[in-house]
Structure formats: structure tokens, C-alpha cells
Rosetta silent file (secondary structure, phi, psi, omega in degrees, C-alpha in Angstrom):
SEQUENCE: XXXXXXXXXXXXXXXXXXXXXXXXXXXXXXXXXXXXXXXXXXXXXXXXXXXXXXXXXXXXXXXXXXXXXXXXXXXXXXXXXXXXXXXXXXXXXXXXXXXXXXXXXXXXXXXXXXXXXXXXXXXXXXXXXXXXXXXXXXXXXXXXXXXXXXXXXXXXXXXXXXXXXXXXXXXXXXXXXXXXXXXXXXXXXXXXXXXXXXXXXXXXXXXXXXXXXX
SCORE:     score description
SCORE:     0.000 S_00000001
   1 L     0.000  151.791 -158.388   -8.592   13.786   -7.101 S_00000001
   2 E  -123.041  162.731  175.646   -7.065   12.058   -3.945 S_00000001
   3 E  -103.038  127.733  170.229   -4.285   13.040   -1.420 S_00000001
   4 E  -113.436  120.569  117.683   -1.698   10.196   -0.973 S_00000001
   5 E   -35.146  114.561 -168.589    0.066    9.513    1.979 S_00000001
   6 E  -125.022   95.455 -175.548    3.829    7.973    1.480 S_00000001
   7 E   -89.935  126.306  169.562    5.480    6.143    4.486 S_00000001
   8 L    95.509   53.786  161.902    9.395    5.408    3.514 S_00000001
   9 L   -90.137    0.152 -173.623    9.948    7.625    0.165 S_00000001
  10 L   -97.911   14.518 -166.643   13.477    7.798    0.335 S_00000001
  11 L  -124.887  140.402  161.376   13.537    3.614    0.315 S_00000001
  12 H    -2.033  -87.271 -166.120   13.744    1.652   -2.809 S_00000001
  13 H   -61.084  -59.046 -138.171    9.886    0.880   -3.426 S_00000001
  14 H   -98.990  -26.322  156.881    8.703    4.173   -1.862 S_00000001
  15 H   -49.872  -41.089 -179.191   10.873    6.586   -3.832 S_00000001
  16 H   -62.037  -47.692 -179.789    9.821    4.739   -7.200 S_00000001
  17 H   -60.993  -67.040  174.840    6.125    5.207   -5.775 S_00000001
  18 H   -40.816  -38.155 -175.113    6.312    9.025   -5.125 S_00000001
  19 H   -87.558  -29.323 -164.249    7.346   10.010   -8.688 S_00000001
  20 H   -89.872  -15.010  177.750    5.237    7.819  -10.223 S_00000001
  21 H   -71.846  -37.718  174.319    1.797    9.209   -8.314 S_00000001
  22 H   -50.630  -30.027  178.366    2.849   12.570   -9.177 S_00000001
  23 H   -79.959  -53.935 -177.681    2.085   11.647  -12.810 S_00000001
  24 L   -38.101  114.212 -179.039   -1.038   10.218  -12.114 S_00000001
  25 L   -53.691  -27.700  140.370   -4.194   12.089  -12.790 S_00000001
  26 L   -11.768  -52.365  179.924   -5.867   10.602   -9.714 S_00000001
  27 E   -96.389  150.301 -177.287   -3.630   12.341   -7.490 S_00000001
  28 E  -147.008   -3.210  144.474   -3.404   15.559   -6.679 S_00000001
  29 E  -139.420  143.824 -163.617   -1.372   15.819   -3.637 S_00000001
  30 E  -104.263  155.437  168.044    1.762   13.512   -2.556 S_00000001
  31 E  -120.542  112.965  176.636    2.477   13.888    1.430 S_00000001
  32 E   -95.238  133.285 -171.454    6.023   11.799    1.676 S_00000001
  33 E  -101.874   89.363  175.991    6.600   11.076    5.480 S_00000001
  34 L  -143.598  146.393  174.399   10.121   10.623    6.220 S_00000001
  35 L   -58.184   10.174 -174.864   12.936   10.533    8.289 S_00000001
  36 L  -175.862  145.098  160.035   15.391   12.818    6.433 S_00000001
  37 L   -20.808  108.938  105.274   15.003   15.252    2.949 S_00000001
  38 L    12.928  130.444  165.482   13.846   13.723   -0.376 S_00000001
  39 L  -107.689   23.807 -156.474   16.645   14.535   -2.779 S_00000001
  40 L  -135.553  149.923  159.745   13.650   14.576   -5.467 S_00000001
  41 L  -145.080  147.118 -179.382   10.800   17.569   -5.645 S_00000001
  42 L  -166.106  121.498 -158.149    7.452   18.045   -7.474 S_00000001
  43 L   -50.283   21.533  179.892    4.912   20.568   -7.216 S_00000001
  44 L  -113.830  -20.544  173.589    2.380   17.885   -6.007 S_00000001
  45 E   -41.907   78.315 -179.790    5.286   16.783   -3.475 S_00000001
  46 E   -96.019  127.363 -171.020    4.780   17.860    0.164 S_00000001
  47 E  -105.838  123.924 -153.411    8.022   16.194    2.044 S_00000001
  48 L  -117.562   45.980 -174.511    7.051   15.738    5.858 S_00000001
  49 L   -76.521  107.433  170.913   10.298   14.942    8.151 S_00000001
  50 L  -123.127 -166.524 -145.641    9.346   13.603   11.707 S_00000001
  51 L  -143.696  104.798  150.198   11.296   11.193   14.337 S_00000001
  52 L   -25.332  -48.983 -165.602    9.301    7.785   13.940 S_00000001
  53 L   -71.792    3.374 -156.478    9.420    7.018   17.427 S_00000001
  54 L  -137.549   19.540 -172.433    6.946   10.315   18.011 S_00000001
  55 H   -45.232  -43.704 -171.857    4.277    9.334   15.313 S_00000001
  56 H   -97.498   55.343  177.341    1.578   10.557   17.186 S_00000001
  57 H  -126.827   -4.303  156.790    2.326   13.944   17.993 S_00000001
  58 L  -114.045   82.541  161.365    2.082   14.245   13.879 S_00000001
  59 L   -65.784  -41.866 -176.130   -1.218   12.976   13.639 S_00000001
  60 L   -63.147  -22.569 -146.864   -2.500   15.695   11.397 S_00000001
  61 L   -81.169  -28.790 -172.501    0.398   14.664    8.639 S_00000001
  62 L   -67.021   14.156 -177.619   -2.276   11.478    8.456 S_00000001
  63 L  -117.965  116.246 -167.097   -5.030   12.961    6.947 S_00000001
  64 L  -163.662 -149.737 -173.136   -5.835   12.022    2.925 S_00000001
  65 L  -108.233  -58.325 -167.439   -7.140    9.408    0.716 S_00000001
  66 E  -143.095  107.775  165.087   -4.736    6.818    0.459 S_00000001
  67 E   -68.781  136.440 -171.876   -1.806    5.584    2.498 S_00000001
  68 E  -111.538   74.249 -164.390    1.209    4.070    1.337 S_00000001
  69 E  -100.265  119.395  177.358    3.736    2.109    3.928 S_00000001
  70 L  -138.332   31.725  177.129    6.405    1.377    2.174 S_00000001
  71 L   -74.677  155.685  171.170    8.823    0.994    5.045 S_00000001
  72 L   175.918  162.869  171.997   11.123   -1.629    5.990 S_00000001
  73 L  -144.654 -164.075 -170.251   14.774   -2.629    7.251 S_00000001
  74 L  -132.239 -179.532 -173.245   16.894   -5.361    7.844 S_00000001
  75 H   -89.902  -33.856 -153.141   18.322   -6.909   11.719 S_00000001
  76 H  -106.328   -3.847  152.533   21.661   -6.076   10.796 S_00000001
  77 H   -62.868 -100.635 -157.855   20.559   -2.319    9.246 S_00000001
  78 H   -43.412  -14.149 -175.253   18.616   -1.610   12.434 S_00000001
  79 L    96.522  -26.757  171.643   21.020   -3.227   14.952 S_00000001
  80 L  -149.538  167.178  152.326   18.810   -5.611   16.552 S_00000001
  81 L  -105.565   34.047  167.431   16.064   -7.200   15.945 S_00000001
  82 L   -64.587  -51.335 -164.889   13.794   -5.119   18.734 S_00000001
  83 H   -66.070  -63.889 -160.594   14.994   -1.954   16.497 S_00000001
  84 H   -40.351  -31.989 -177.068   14.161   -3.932   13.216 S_00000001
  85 H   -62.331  -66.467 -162.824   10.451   -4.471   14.893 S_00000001
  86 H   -42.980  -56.973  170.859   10.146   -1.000   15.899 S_00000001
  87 H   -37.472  -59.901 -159.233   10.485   -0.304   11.474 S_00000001
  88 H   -88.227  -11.661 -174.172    8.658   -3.157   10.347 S_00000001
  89 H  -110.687  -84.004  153.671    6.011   -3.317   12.563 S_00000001
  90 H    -4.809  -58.769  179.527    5.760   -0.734   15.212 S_00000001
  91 H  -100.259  -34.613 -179.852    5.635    2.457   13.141 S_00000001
  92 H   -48.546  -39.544 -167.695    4.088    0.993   10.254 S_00000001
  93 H   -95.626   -0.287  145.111    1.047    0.015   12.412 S_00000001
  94 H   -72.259  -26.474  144.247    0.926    3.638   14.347 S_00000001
  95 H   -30.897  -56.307  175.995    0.575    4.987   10.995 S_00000001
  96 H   -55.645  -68.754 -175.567   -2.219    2.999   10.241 S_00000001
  97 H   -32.679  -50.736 -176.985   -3.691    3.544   13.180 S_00000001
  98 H   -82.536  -20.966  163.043   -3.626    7.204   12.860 S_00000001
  99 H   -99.967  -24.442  135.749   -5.115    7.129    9.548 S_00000001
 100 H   -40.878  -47.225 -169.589   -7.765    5.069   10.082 S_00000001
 101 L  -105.248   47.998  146.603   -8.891    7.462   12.713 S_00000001
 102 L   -98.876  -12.867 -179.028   -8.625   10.300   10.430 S_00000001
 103 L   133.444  -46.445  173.431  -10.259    8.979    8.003 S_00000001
 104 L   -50.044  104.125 -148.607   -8.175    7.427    5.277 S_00000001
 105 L   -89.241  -17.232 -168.795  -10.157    4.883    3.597 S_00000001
 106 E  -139.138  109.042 -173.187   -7.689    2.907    1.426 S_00000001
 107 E  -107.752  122.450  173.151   -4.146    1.394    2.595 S_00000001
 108 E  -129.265  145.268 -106.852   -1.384   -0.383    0.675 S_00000001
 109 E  -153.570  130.459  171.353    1.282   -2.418    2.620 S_00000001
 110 E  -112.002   76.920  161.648    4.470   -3.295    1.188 S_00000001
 111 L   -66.750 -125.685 -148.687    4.786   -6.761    2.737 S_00000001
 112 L   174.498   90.459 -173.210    6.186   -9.845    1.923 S_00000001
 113 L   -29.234  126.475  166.565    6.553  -13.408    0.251 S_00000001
 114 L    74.834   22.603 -172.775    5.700  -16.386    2.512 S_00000001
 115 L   -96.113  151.680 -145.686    4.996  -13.714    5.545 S_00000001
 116 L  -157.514  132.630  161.877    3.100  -15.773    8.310 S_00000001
 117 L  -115.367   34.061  168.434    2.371  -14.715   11.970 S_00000001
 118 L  -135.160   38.005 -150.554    2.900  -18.192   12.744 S_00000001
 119 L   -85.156 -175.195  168.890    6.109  -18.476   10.649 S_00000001
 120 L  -106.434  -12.284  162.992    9.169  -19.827   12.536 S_00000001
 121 L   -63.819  139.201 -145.776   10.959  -17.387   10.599 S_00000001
 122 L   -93.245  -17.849  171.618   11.352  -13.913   12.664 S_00000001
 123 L   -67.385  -34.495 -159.137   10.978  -11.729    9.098 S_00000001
 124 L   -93.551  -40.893 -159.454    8.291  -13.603    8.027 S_00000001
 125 L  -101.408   13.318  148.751    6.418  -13.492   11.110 S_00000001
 126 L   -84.003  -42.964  163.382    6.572  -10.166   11.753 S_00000001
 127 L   -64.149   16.338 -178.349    5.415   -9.097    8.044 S_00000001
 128 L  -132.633  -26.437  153.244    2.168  -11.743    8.567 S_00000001
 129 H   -19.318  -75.291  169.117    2.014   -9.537   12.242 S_00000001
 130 H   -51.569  -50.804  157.157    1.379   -6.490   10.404 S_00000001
 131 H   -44.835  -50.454 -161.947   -1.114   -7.629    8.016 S_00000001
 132 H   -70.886  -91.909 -154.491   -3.599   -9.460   10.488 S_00000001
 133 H   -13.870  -65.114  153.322   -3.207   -6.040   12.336 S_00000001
 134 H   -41.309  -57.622 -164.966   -3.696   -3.932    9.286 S_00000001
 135 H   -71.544  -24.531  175.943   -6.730   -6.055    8.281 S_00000001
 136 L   -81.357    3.758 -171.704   -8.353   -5.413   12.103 S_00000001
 137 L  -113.851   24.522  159.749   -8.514   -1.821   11.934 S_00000001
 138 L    79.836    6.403  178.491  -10.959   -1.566    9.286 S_00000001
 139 L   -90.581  150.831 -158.947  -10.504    0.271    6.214 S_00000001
 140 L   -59.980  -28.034  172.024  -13.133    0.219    3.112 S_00000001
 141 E  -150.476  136.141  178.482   -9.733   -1.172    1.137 S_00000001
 142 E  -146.732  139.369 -176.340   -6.604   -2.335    2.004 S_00000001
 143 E   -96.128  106.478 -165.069   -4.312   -3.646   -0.908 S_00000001
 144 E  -101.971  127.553  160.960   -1.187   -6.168    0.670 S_00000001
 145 E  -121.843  144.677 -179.653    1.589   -6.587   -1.774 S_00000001
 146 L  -141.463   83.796 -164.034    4.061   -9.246   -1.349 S_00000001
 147 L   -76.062  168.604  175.667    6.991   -9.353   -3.188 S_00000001
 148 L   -99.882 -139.651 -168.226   10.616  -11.658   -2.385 S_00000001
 149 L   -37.796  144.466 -163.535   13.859  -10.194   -3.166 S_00000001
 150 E  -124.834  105.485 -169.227   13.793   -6.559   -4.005 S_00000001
 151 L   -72.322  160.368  158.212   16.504   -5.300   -7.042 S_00000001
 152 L   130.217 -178.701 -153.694   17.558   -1.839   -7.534 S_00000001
 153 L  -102.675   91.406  174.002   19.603    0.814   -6.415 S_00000001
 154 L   -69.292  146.815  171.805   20.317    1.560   -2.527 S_00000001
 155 L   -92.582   11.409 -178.630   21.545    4.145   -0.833 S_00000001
 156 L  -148.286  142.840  -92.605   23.467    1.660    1.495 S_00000001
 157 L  -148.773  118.423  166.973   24.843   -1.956    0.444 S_00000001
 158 L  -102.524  104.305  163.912   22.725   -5.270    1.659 S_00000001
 159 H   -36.674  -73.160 -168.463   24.895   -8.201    1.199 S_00000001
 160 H   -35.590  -41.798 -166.028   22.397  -10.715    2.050 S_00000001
 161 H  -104.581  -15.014  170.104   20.416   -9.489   -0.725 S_00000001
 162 H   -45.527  -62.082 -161.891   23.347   -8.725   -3.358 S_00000001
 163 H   -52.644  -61.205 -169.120   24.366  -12.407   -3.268 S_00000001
 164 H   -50.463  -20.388 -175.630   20.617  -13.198   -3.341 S_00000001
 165 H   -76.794  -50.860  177.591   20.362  -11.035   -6.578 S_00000001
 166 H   -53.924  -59.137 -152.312   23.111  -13.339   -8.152 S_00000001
 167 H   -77.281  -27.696 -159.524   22.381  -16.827   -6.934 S_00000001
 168 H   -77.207  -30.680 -143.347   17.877  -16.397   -6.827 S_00000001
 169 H   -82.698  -37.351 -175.873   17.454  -15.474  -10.449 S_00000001
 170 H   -88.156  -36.542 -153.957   18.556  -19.516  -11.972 S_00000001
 171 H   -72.218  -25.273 -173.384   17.148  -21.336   -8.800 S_00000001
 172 L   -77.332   -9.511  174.854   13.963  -19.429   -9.279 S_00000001
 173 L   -82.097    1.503  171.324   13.155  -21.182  -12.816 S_00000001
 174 L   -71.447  110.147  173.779   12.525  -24.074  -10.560 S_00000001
 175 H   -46.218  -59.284 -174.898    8.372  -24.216  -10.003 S_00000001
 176 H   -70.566  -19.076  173.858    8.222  -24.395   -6.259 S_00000001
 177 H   -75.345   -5.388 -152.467   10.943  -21.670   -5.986 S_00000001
 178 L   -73.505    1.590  138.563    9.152  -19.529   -8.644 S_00000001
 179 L   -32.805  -61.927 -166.815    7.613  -17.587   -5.354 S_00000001
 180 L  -114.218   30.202  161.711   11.027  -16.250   -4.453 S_00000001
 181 L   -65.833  133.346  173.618   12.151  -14.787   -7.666 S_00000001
 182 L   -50.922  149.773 -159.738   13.745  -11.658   -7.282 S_00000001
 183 E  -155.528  118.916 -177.539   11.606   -8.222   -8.348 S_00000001
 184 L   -68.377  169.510 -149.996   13.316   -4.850   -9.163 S_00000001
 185 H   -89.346  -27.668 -169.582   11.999   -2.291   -6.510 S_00000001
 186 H   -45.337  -72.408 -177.127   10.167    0.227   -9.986 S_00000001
 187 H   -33.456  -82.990  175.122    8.010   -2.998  -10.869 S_00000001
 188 H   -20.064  -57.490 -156.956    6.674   -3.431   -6.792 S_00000001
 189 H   -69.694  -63.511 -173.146    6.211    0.804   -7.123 S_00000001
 190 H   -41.877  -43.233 -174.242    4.489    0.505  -10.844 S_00000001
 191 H   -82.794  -26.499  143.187    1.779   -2.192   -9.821 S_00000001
 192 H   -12.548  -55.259  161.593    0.869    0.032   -6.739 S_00000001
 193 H   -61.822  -53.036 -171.698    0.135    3.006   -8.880 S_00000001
 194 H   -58.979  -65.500 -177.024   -2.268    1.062  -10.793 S_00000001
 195 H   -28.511  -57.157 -168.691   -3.788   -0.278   -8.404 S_00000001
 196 H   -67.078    2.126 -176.745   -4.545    2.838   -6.529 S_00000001
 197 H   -83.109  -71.665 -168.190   -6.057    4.308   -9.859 S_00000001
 198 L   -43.357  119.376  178.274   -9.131    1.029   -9.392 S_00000001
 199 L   -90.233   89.175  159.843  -12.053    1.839   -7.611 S_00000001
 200 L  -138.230 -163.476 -170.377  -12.464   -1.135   -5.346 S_00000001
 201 L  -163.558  164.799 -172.109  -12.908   -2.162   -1.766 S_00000001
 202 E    71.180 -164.889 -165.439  -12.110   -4.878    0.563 S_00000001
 203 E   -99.149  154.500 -163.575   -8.800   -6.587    1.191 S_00000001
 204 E  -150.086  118.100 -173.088   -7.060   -7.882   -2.138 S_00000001
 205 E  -111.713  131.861 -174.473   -3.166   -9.806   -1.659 S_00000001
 206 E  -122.919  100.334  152.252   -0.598   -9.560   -5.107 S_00000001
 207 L   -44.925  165.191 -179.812    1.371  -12.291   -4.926 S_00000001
 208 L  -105.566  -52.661  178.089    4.842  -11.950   -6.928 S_00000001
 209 L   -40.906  -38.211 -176.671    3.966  -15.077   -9.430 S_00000001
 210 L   -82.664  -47.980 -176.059    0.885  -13.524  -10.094 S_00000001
 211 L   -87.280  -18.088  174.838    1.467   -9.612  -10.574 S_00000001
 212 L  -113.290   40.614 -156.330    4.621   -9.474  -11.274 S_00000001
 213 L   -59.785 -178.740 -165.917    5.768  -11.550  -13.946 S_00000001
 214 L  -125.760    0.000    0.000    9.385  -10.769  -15.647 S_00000001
């Protein structure tokens, strides 16, 4: 049985991900890493609240089986987009960092359609940042998933992606848009689990056309 590591459980994707590992036989302890209380508990549930900016002075919280980063924001959540870096990038990849050199053999990355770290887009090319980054530090597996719009239930209101929930869903029956169909956040959390149940290795990228059909 494995120890999971959970970056972001209080977020869409990473909440859905915490409950569902507790059911897994696989697992046998969850460590959720977060800035504020879990409003959810389960005896496999250890909830871990530190101040991002100070990752490595909890170094120790970084020691398991399997990591989970399932962090992310927006420019006009974070305020800028320095602070938005500092989310998507920044802590995600001190994380890493610290669990690679603890030990932690298998990492999966909540990423991004169409992310590029040559995009001209500043979203995209910060989520293709993190990857090549991710992929240089060396772990025995690292799983990238990269879904587009992400449905479901917030604790705070996105516009950008409300509208996008309305308007993405007809445009996306188009074949070259079929890439940037919208994906409820459970689905993203569900194909995760399984995966981390498969005993494999090297780096392996889930596309939303392919793994995530509707």
C-alpha cells in the first residue's frame, strides 16, 4: 500500500481526487497539502496546512509514494500574473523538487490542453514550463494530464470559464475544436485514480480527446 501526496485538495480536481484515493485499496495514507482546512475528513486523511511561499521548511510533509499537484489559479484570482506564476509554476515545481529528493517515485501533474513553453499564450506557456521541468527532475513515472475547460462546483465564481461552460460545449462538436471540450473537474479526478492503481514507469500524457470522452 502507498502514501499519496495531494497538492491543492480544497480545488475542484484535487478535492474530487482525495475522496476518491481514500477508497482505493492501493492507498493507505492520503497527506492533503493545503493552504487552509479541508471541510471533508477520512481516517486515511492527514490534512497538512502550510504558507506556499515557505515550501521548504516543510520538506518532511514530502515524503510518500505518489504525488499529486493539482494546483492552479487564474491572473485575475491571483492578482497578477507574477502571483498567478508563483501557483502555477513556482510552488508546483518546489514540490516536486522536494519529493524527488525524498524519494517519491511517481508524480501526476494536472496540466493543460495545448500547454507549450513556446506558446505565445502566457497560460499555456507556463503549463508547458512546468512539464519540461517536471520531466528534468527524474522520477521512475510521471503521469501529465491535460484537460481544457474544467466544470463543477467552486468555491468562488470564474466568469471566464462560466461563459466558457455555456458557449464550448456546441463549438466543441466541431473536429479541430474537439481538443477544447469542456471536462467536469470528478472525470479529470476519476482517471487519476486509475491511473495511479497501474504499475508503470516513464512519462505517459492523457490528452482530453483521448481519456476523457463524454
Amino acid at each position: 500500500m502507498k502514501t499519496a501526496i495531494v497538492l491543492g485538495a480544497t480545488g475542484l480536481i484535487g478535492q474530487n481526487l482525495t475522496k476518491k484515493l481514500v477508497e482505493q485499496p492501493h492507498i493507505k495514507k492520503v497527506i492533503a497539502v493545503t493552504r487552509r482546512v479541508v471541510d471533508y475528513s477520512h481516517p486515511k486523511i492527514e490534512n497538512q496546512v502550510v504558507d506556499f511561499s515557505l515550501l521548504e521548511q516543510y520538506s518532511q510533509l514530502f515524503s510518500g509514494d505518489l504525488l499529486f499537484s493539482c494546483l492552479g489559479t487564474t491572473k485575475k484570482q491571483a492578482g497578477s500574473s507574477a502571483a498567478q506564476r508563483m501557483v502555477d509554476v513556482d510552488y508546483q515545481l518546489t514540490a516536486a523538487k522536494l519529493a524527488a529528493t525524498n524519494g517519491v517515485t511517481e508524480y501526476f501533474l494536472v496540466s493543460s490542453s495545448g500547454a507549450n513553453a513556446t506558446s505565445k499564450n502566457t497560460y499555456l506557456q507556463m503549463k508547458g514550463e512546468l512539464e519540461d521541468s517536471i520531466v528534468s527532475l527524474g522520477f521512475k513515472r510521471i503521469c501529465i494530464f491535460q484537460p481544457s475547460l474544467l466544470l463543477g462546483e467552486r468555491n468562488h465564481l470564474r466568469i471566464g470559464e462560466k461563459i466558457g461552460s455555456w458557449i464550448l460545449p456546441t463549438l466543441c462538436t466541431l473536429p479541430a475544436l474537439k481538443r477544447y471540450k469542456p471536462i467536469y473537474g470528478y472525470q479529470v479526478a476519476a482517471k487519476m485514480c486509475q491511473v495511479s492503481a497501474q504499475q508503470k514507469v516513464g512519462i505517459t500524457r492523457y490528452k482530453l480527446e483521448e481519456c476523457f470522452p463524454k
